[in-house]
C-alpha positions as CSV (number, residue, x, y, z in Angstrom):
1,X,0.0,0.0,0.0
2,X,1.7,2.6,-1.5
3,X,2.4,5.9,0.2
4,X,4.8,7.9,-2.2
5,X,4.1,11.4,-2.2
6,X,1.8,11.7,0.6
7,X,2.4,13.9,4.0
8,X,1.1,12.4,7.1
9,X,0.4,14.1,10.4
10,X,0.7,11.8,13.4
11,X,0.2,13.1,17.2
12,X,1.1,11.7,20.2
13,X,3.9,9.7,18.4
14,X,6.8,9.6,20.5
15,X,6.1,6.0,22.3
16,X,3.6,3.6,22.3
17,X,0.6,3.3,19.6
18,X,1.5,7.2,18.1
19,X,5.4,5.7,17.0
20,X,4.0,2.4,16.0
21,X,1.5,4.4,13.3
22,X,4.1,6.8,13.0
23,X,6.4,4.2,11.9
24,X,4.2,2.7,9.5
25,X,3.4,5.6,6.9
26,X,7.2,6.2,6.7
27,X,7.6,2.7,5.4
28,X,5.0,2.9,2.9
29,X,6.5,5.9,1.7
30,X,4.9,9.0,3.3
31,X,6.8,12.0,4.4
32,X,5.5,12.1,8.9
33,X,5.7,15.2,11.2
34,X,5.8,13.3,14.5
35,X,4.4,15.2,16.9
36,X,4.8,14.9,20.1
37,X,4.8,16.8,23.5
38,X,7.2,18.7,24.7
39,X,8.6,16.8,27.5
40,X,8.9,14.2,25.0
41,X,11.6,15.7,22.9
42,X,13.8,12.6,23.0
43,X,11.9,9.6,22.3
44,X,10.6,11.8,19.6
45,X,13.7,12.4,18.0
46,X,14.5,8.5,18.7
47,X,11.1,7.5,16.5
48,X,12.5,10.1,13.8
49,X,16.1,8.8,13.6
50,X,14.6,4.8,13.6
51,X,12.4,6.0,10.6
52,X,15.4,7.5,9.0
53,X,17.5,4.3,9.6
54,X,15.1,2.2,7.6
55,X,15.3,5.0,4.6
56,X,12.2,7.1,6.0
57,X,11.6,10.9,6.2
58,X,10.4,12.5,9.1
59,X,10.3,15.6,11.3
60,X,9.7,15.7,15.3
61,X,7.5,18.9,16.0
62,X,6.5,19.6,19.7
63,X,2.9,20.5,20.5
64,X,0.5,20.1,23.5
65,X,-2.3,19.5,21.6
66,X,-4.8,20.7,25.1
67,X,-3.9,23.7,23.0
68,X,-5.7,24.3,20.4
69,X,-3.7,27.4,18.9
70,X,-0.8,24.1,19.0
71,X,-3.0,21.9,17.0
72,X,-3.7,24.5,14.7
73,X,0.3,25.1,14.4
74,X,0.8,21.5,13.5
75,X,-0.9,22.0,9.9
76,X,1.2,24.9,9.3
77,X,4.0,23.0,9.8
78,X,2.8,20.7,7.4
79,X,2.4,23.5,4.9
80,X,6.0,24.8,5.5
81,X,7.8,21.2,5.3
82,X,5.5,19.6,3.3
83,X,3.8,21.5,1.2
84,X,0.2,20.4,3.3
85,X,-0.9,17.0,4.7
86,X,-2.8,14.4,3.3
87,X,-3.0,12.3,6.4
88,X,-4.1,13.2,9.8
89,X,-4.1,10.6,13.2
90,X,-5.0,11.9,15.8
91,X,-3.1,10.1,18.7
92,X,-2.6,12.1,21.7
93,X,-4.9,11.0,24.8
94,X,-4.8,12.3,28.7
95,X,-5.7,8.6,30.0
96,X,-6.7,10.1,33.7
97,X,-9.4,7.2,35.0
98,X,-11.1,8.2,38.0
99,X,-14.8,7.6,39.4
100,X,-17.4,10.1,38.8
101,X,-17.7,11.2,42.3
102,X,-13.7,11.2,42.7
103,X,-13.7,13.4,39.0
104,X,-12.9,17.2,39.7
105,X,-14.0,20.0,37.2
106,X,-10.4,20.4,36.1
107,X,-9.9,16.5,35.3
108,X,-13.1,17.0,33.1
109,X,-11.1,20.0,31.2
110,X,-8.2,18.5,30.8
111,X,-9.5,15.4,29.5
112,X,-11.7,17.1,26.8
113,X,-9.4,19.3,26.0
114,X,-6.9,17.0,25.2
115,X,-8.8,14.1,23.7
116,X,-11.9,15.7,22.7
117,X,-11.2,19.3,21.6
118,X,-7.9,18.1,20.1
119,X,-9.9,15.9,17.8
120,X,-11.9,18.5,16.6
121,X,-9.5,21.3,16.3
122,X,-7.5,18.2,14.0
123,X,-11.0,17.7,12.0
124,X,-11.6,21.3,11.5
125,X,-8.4,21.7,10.4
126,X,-7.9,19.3,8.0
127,X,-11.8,20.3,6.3
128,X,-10.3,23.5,5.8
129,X,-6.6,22.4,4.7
130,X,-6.4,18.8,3.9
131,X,-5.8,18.0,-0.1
132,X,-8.6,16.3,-1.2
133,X,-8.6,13.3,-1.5
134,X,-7.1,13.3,2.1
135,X,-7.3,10.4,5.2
136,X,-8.1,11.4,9.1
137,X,-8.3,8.9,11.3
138,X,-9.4,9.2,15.2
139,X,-7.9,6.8,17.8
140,X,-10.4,6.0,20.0
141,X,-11.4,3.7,22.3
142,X,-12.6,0.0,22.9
143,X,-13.9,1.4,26.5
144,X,-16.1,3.3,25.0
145,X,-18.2,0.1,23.9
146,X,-17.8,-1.3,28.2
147,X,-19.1,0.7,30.6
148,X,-16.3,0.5,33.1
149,X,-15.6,2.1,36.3
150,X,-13.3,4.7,36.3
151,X,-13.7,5.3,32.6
152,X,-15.9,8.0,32.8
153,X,-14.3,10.9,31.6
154,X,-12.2,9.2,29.5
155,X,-14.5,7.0,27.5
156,X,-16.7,10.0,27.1
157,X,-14.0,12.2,25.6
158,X,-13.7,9.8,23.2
159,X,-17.0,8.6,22.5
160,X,-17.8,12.1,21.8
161,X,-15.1,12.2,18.9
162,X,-16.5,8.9,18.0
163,X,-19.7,11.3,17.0
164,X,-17.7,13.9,15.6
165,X,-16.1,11.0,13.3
166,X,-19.2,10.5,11.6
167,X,-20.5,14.2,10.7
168,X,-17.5,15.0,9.5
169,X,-17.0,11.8,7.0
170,X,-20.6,13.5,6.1
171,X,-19.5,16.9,5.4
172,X,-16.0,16.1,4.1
173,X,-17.5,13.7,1.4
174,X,-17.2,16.4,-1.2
175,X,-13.1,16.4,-1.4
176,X,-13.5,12.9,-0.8
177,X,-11.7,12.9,2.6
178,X,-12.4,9.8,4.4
179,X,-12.9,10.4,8.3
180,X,-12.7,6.9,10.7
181,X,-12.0,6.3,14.4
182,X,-10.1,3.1,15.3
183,X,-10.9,1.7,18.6
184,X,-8.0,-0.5,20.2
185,X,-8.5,-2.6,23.2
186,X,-5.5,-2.6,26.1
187,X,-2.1,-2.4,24.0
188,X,1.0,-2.7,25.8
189,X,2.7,0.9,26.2
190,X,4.0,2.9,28.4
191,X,0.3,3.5,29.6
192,X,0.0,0.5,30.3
193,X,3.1,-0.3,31.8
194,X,1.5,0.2,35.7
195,X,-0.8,-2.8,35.2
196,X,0.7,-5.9,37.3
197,X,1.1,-9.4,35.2
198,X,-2.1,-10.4,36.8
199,X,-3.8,-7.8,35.4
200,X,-2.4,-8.5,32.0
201,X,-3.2,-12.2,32.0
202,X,-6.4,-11.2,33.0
203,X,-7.3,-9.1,30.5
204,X,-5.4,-11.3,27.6
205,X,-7.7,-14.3,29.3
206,X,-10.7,-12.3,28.6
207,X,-9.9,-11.4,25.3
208,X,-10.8,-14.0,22.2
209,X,-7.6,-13.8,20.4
210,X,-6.0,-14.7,23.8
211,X,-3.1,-11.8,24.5
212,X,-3.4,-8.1,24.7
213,X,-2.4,-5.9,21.8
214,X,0.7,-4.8,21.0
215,X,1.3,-1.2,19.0
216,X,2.0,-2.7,15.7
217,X,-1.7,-4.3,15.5
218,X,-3.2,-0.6,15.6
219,X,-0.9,0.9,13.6
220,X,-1.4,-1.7,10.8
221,X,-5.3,-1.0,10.7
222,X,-4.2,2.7,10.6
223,X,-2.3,1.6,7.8
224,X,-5.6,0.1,6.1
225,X,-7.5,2.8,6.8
226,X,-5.2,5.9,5.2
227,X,-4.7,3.9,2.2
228,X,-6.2,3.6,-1.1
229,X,-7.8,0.4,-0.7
230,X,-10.1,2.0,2.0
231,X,-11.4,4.6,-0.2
232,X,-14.7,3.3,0.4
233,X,-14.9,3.0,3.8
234,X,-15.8,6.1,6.0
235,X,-17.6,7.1,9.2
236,X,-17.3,4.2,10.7
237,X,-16.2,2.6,14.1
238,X,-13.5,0.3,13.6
239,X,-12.9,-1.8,16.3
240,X,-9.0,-3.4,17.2
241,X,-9.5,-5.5,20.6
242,X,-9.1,-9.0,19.8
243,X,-12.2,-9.7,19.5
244,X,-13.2,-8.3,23.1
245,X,-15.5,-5.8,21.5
């Protein structure tokens, strides 16, 4: 699946699933600004020089995207290295799970902010400055499918970009834009990493393909999904969880 000539977009992309679909584009040919936040300067610029090992271009650009004058900056980056973007992911979550009652006003912000209003800001964006033709794809969430406790805020944030997925594939049909969230189960990352092997084998117990996933199996359905081959497919839920959802 052929990415020659394309610009891609990915934030969040410094560890976990974001370098994993960072990664990918860059082997199928695309040009990637990996984005990532400012504290994460380093692993950034590790992603970049791994892509560029494997005969890859990419940038690192630094942007908190709870900021949506910095989300907005991203795509002008894209038009100053690039000449614009023809792929968008947006990666970057705030994965703060707490009960309702235990939830403060300021988690609430925060958490919209970054995985909600980010989202949007991303969408708006691209509606106004993608190339036609163009791919945007929203990582979501399998939680938002399980009622769980202490998944409130965050399965909410991301349900609610799960909605804003599907009016956009609507009103970006015209420059035939293709709009789709992706909705992994637990993946192991950094995020992750606090679970205890219990938990793990718990979870991989629970899950019909019988493990957890693991970055690459997002990134590859990213992969699907910003290619030509999924021309036809937009608005839509995709879910990645083994089979747990």
């Amino acid at each position: 699946m052929s990415l020659d000539g394309k610009a891609a977009l990915v934030t969040g992309a410094s560890s976990g699933i974001g370098k994993g679909v960072a990664e990918r584009p860059a082997k199928d040919g695309a040009r990637v600004i990996v984005a990532h936040h400012p504290a994460q300067r380093r692993q950034a610029e590790e992603v970049v020089g791994g892509i560029a090992a494997h005969g890859g271009t990419a940038i690192t650009t630094a942007a908190d995207v709870a900021d949506a004058a910095q989300v907005r900056g991203l795509f002008d980056v894209a038009e100053t290295e690039f000449g614009g973007v023809d792929i968008v992911v947006s990666n970057a979550a705030d994965y703060r799970f707490k009960s309702l009652a235990g939830s403060t006003d300021e988690d609430f912000d925060t958490v919209f902010a970054t995985n909600t209003r980010a989202g949007f800001v991303a969408m708006r964006e691209s509606a106004l400055r993608m190339r036609t033709g163009g791919r945007i794809v929203m990582i979501s969430a399998g939680l938002t499918l399980m009622p769980t406790a202490g998944t409130a805020l965050y399965a909410s944030s991301k349900a609610a970009l799960d909605h804003l997925v599907r009016v956009a594939a609507v009103e970006l049909e015209p420059k035939h834009i293709t709009v789709n969230s992706e909705l992994p189960g637990m993946v192991r990352t950094p995020s992750t990493a606090h679970f205890s092997d219990e938990e793990i084998a718990a979870e991989a117990q629970s899950t019909p393909l019988g493990r957890i996933g693991e970055p690459a199996d997002i990134a590859d359905v990213v992969a699907f999904l910003v290619s030509h081959d999924a021309r036809w497919v937009t608005g839509q839920r995709i879910s990645a969880g083994g089979g747990k959802f």
